[in-house]
N, C-alpha and C positions, 0 to 999 in steps of 0.2 A: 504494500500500500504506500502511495506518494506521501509522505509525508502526514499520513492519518487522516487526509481531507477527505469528505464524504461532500460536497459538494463545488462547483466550478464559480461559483456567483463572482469569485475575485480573485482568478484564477484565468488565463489563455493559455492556449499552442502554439508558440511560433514555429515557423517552418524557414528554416536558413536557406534561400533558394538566389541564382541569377535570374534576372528579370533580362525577356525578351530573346531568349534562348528556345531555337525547338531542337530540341533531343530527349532521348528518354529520361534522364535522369531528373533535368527540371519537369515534366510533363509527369515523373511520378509523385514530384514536391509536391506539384498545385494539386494532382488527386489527392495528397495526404489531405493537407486545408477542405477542399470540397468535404473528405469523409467525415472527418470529425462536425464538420457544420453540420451537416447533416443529422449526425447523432447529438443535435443541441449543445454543441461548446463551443466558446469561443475560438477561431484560430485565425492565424494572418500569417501572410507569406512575407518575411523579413529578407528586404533586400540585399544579397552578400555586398553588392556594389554600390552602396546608397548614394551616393557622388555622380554617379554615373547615369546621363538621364538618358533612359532606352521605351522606346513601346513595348507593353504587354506584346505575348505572341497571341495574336489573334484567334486561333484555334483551341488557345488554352481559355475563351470568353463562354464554352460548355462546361469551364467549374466553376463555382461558386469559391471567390477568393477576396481577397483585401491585399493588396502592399504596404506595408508601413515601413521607414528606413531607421526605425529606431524602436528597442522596446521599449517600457516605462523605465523608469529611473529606479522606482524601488516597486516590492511587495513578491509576491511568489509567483513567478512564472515556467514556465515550460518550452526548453527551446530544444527543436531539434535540429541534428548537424549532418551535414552526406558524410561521407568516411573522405571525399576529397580535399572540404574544408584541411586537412591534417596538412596537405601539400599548398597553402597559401597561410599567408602572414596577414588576414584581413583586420582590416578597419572594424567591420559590424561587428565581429565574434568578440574581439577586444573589447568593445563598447557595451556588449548583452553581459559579458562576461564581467563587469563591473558593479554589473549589481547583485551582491551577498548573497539573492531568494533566489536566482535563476539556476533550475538544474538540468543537466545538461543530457538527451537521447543521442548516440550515435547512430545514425541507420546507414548500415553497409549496405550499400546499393550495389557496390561490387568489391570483390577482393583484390584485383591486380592493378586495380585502379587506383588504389590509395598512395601507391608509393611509401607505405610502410613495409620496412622493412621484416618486419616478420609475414608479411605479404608476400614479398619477394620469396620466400623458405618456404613458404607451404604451398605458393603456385607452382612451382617447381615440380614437388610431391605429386602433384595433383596434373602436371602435364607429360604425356609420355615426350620420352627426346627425343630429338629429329638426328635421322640418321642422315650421314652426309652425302653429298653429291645430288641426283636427280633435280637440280633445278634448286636444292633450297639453301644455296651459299646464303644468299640474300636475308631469308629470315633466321640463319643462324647468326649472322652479322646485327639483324636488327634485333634481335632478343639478347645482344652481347650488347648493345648500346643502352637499350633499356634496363640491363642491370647494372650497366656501372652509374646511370642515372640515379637508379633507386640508393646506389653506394652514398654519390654526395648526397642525397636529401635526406636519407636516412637516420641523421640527427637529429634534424630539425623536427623531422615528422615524430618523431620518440619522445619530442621534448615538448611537443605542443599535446601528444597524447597523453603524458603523464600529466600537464597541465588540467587536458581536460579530464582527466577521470578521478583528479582531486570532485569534479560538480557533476560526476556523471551519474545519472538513477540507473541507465540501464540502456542494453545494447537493444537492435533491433535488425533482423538481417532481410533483404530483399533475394534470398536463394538461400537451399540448406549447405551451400557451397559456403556461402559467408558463416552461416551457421555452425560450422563444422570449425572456420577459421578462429572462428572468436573462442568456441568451445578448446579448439585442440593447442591454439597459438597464444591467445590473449587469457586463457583460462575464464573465461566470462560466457554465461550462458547469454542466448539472445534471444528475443521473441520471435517469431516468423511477422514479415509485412512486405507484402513484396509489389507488387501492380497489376495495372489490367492495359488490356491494348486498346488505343483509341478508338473511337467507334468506327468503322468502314466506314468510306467516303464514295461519294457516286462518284462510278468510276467504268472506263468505256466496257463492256464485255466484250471476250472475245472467243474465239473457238482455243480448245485445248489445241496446243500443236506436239506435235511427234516430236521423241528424243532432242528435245530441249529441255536443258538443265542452268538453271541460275545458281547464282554462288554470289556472296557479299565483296563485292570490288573493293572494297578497304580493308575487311578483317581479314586475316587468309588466303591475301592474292597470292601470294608468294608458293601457295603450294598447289596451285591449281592445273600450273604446265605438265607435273609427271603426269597426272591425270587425264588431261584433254589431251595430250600426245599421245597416248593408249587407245581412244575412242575420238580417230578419225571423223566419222561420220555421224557425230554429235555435235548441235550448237552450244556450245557455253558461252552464257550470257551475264556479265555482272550486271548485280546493283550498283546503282552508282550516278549521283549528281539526278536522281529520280523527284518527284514532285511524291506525294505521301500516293496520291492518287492513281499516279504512274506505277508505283513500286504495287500496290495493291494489284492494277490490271497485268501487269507483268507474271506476276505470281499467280495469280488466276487462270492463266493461262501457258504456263509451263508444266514439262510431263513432272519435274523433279526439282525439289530446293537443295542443296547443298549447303551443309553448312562446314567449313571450314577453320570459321573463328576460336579464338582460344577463351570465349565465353565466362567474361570476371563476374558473371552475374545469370538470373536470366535473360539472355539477349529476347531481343523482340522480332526478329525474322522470323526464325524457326516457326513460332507461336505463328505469325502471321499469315505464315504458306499454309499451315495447319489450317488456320480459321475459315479459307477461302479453297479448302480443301486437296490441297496440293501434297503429295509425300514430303517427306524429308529426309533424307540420309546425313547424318551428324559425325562430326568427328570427336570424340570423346577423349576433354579436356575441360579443363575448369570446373564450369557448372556442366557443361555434358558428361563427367562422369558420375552424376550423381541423377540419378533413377529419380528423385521427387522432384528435378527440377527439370527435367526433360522424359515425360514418361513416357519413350517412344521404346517399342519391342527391339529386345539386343539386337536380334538380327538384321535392323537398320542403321545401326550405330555400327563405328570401326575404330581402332587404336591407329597408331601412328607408330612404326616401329619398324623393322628388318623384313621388308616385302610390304609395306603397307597400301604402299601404287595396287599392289594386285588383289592386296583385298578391297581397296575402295572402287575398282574399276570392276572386280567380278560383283560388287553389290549393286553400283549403279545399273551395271548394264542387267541384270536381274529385275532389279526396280522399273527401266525402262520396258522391258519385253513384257511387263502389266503391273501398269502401275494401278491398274483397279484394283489387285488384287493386295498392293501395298496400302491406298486407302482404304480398305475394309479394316486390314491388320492394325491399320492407324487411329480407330474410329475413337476408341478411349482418349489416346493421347488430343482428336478433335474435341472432344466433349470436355478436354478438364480444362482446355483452352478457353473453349467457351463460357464456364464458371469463372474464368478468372475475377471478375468485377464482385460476382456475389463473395467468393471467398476472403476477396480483400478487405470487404466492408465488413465481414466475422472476425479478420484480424482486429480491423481496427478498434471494433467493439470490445473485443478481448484486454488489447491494452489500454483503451482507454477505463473499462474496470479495474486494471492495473495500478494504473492512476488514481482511482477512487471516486471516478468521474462515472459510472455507468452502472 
């Protein structure tokens, strides 16, 4: 219980978010705010850049939110932090952080993202290694740049964490991937609260097309050549520099999604080829190694390892020669997609009883 309060009458939520941002991780801020209103408490989205005068993102005008760039000065409030805040030196956190009554949630949105260094240690754990040659000089080079990254910040993020969990009530994770981090790395239990996918957009339809397979052009480009060089007479198609609406009719009409990425969290593709009924074939890493955050049957997932070309191209092309028969196989993993919105509004109820709020 927060602090024994049985009531919110003098008592908010902030939500530490960038304004004017569209990507998942502000668009899962502004749904925190929407939910909690919803369930009668106060909440406001607290500007990380208050200096900074930006538009709301327009599409985020389907949640019910408030901006304010400062919290009160004194009394008992409730702020919560993304696990990124750790990798910046802000102004607002400084400023919320000055007042004695604020205590502080962290919600890991994602694990590899933080640039904490015990991040670094247990992403590792958690991806199989890339064996060399086939094409992936390149993302052994950028996963070398990324950890000596995490090397210099790595103090700083340590320092601002022990900072904050002098005010912190309690973790909160957005996959049992982070779940598992906090549990196995930071020894702290964490609540589950993770997202939902924005609502479909009208969007052109079109016909399914034959042996076309998408894959995310930013996360996992770097390993898609052993793959597409194997199967000639496939289109491989990225995401990429798409409009929400485009990415939705693309996927709607591909035979297969690929996922690729090294997944710090639940990513939102996958979910979204899902929703609009498309297979998916996963590379199991991050949160794809973990079964509650990706419930998609083993046999369309594949490791990364000493042959892994040939098991992701004997899967694909499998998936391709009927792929009705992989959405049949897929239909749970469609269906817990589709909950997503109701379950997150159960988490949210869940900790705002936590709180003492519900």
């Amino acid at each position: 219980m927060f602090g024994g309060l049985v009531s919110g009458n003098d008592l908010a939520i902030y939500v530490l978010s960038p304004v004017g941002y569209r990507s998942g991780g502000p668009e899962a801020l502004h749904q925190l705010v929407d939910a909690i209103r919803q369930q009668g408490v106060s909440s406001f989205i607290l500007s990380a850049y208050p200096d900074v005068e930006v538009a709301p993102v327009d599409d985020f005008s389907r949640y019910d939110y408030e901006i304010v760039k400062e919290l009160p000065k004194s009394g008992r409030q409730v702020l919560v932090v993304p696990e990124w805040c750790l990798t910046r030196d802000l102004d607002a956190l400084k400023t919320a952080l000055a007042n004695p009554d604020v205590v502080v949630w962290v919600w890991w949105l994602s694990v590899d993202n933080s640039l904490h260094p015990e991040a670094l240690r247990f992403s590792r754990q958690s991806r199989p290694s890339l064996p060399l040659g086939e094409g992936l000089r390149r993302e052994v080079l950028r996963r070398t740049a990324r950890d000596v990254k995490y090397i210099f910040a790595s103090r700083a993020v340590s320092l601002r964490l022990r900072h904050l969990m002098s005010r912190t009530e309690g973790f909160l994770a957005q996959s049992d991937y982070a779940r598992d981090f906090c549990k196995r790395s930071l020894n702290r239990d964490a609540m589950m609260l993770t997202d939902y996918l924005t609502p479909l957009p009208a969007f052109e339809a079109q016909d399914r097309q034959v042996d076309t397979v998408l894959y995310n052009g930013i996360k996992g480009n770097e390993l898609i050549e052993p793959i597409r060089s194997r199967l000639p007479d496939v289109r491989f198609s990225p995401i990429r520099g798409m409009t929400y609406a485009q990415v939705c009719s693309a996927l709607a009409a591909a035979t297969v999604y690929l996922e690729l990425g090294r997944l710090p969290g639940r990513d939102r593709l996958p979910r979204e080829a899902a929703r609009v009924g498309t297979p998916v074939v996963l590379l199991r890493q991050g949160a794809g190694r973990y079964v509650a955050d990706f419930p998609l049957p083993s046999q369309d997932t594949f490791d990364v390892g000493r042959g892994w070309h040939t098991d992701a191209v004997a899967l694909l092309t499998t998936v391709l020669a009927d792929p009705e028969s992989a959405q049949r196989r897929q239909a749970e993993f469609r269906s817990w997609v589709l909950a997503d919105q109701s379950r997150f509004g159960i988490e949210v109820a869940q900790w705002l009883r936590e709180l003492g709020l519900a």
